[in-house]
C-alpha positions as CSV (number, residue, x, y, z in Angstrom):
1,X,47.2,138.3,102.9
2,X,49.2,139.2,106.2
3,X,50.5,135.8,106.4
4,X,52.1,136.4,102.9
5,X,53.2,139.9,103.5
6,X,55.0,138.6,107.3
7,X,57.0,135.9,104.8
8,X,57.7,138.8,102.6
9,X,58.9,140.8,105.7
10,X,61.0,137.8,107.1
11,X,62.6,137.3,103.3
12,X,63.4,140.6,103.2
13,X,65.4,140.3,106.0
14,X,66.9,137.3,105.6
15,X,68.2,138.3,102.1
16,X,69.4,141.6,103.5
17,X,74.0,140.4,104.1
18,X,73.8,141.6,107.6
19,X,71.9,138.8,108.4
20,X,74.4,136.4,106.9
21,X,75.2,134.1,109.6
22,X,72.6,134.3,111.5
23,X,69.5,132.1,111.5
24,X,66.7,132.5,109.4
25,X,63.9,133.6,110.4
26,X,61.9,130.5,109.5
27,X,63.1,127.0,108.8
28,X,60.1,125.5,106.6
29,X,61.4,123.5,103.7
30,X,59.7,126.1,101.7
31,X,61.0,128.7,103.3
32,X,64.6,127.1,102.8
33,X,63.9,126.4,99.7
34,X,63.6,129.8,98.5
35,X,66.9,130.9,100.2
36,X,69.2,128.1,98.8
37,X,68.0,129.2,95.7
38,X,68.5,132.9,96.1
39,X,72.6,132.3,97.2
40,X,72.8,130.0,94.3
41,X,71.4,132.6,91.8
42,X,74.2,135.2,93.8
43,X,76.8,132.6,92.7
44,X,75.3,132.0,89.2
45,X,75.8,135.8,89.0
46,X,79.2,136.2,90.6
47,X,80.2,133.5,88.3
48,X,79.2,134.7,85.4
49,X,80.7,137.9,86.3
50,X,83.9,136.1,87.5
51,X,84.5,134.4,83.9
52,X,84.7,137.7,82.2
53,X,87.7,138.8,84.7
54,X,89.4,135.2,84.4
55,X,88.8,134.9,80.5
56,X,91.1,138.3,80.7
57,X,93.4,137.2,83.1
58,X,93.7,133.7,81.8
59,X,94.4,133.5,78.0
60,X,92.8,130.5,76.6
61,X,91.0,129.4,80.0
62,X,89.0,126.5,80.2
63,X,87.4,125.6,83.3
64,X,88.5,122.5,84.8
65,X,86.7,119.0,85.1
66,X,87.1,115.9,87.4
67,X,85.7,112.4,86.7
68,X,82.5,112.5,88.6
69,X,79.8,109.4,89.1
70,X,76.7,109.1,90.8
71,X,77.6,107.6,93.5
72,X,80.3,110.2,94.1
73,X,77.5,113.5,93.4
74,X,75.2,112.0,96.0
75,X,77.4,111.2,99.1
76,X,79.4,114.5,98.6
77,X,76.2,116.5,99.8
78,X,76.5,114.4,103.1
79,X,80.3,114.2,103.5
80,X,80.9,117.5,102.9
81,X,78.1,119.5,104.8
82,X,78.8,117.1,108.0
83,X,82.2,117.8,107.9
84,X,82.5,121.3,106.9
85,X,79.4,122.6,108.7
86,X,77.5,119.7,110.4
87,X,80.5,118.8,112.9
88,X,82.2,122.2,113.5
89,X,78.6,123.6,114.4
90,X,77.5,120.6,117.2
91,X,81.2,120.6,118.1
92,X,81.4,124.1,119.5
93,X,77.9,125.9,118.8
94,X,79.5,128.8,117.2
95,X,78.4,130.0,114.2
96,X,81.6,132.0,113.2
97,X,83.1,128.5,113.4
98,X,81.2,127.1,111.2
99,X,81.5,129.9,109.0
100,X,85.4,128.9,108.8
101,X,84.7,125.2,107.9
102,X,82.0,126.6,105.4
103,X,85.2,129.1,103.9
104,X,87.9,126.2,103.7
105,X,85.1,124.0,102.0
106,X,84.8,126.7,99.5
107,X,88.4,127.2,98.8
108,X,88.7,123.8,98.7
109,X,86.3,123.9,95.0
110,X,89.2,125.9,93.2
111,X,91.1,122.7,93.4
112,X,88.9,120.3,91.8
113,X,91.4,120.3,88.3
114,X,93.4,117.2,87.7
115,X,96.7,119.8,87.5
116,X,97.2,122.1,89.7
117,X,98.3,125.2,87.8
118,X,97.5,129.2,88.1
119,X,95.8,128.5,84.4
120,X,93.9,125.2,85.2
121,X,92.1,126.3,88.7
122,X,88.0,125.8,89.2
123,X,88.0,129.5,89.2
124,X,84.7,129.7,88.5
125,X,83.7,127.1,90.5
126,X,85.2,128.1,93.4
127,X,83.2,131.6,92.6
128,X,80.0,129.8,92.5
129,X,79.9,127.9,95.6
130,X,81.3,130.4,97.9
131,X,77.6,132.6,98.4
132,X,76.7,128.6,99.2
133,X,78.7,128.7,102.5
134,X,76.2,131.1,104.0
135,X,73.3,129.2,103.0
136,X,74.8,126.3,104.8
137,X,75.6,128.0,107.9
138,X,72.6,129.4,108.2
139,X,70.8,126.0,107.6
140,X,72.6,124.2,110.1
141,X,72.2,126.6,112.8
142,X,68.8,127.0,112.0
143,X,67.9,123.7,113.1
144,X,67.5,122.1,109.4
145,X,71.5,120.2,108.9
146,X,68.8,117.2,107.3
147,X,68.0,119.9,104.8
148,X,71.4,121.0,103.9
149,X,72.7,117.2,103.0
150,X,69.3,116.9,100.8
151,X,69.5,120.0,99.1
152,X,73.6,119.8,98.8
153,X,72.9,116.0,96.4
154,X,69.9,117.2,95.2
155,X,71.9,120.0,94.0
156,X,75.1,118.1,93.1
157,X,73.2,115.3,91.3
158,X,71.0,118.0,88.9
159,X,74.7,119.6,88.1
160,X,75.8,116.3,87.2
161,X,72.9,115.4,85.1
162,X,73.5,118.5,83.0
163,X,77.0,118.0,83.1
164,X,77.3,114.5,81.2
165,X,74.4,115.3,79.5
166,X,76.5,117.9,77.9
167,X,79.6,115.7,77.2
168,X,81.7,117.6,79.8
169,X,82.4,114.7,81.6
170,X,81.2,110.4,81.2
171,X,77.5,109.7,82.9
172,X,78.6,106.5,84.9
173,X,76.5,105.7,88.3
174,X,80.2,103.6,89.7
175,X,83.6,104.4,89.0
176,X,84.4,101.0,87.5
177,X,87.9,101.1,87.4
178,X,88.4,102.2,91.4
179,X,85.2,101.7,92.9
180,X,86.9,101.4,95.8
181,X,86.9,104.9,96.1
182,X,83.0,105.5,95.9
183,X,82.9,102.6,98.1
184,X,84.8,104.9,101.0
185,X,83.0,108.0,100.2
186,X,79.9,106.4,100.9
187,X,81.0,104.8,104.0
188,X,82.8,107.7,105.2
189,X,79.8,109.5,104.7
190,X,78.0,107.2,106.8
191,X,80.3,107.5,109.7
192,X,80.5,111.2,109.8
193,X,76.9,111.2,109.4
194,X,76.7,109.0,112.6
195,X,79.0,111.2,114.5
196,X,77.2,114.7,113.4
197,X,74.1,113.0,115.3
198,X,75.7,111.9,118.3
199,X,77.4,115.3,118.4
200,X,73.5,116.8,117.7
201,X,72.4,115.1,120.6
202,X,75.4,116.2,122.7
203,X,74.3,119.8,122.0
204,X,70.8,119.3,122.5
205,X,71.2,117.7,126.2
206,X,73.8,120.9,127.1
207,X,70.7,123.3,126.1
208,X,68.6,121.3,127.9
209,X,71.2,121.3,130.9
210,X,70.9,125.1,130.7
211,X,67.5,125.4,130.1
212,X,66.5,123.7,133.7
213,X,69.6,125.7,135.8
């Protein structure tokens, strides 16, 4: 009973925005689990909120779609939480850094329309994801950047299921006609992957340094 009610205590805490870039207070996958899903169900809400104010804004708005595959879904969790949160993290160790890569990721959503008009941005995209940079940050610098790519494709490839699912966009594992380009995503995922270690393992040996001085 005490063990639950100290998780409780440590949730409560962790949920309360204060605490927002700072690490959680414990880093078990479920533990984890249970805050990516609370700042996705902020974003669900914000969203959902958000559409009412663009639907009035916007006459005749229709949220935006890009041709997505498989391949593409999966390697964006990778790509994208190195780059944005992985990297700038082990590169300087400050969190309010990474909290800037996390924001330009973020802003970077509202572009994902083939035209780039007032009237055709990922608004509500862009709403969405944006709780998600917290959860990042506060994955990575809580020891658990593994947990971050997982959960970011897990994430990606369960939108993308329901997505073609729906019609809103073709279910194709390849992009046939350029598979050249999920050919580089993957590969540049693999590289920055690489790099994010070797930077990991940079940071680890400083503390270490610091630890023995």
């Amino acid at each position: 009973m005490s063990r639950h009610n100290t998780i409780y205590s440590d949730l409560k805490i962790d949920f309360n925005p204060l605490t927002c870039i700072s690490k959680y207070k414990r880093n078990s996958v479920y533990y984890l689990t249970i805050m990516i899903l609370f700042y996705h169900l902020i974003g669900f809400a914000i969203m959902v909120i958000g559409s009412i104010v663009v639907n009035m804004v916007v006459s005749d708005y229709s949220e935006p779609t890009i041709p997505l595959t498989v391949v593409s879904v999966i390697f964006a969790g990778p790509f994208e939480e190195t780059l944005f949160f992985g990297i700038p993290f082990y590169l300087t160790g400050n969190n309010l850094v990474t909290l800037a890569g996390g924001v330009v990721w973020a802003s970077m959503h509202i572009l994902h329309t083939p035209t780039v008009q007032v009237s055709t941005l990922a608004y509500l995209t862009w709403l969405f994801v944006t709780p998600s940079i917290f959860a990042s940050v506060r994955t990575w610098i809580s020891g658990k950047g593994w947990f971050a790519i997982v959960s970011h494709s897990i994430w990606n490839v369960i939108f993308f299921t329901a997505g073609c699912t729906n019609g809103e966009f073709p279910c194709r594992i390849i992009n046939e006609k350029d598979y050249l380009i999920d050919i580089a995503y993957a590969s540049t995922s693999a590289v920055f992957i690489l790099l994010t270690y070797l930077l990991y393992l940079r940071h680890q040996n400083k503390r270490v340094s610091k630890s023995i001085q």
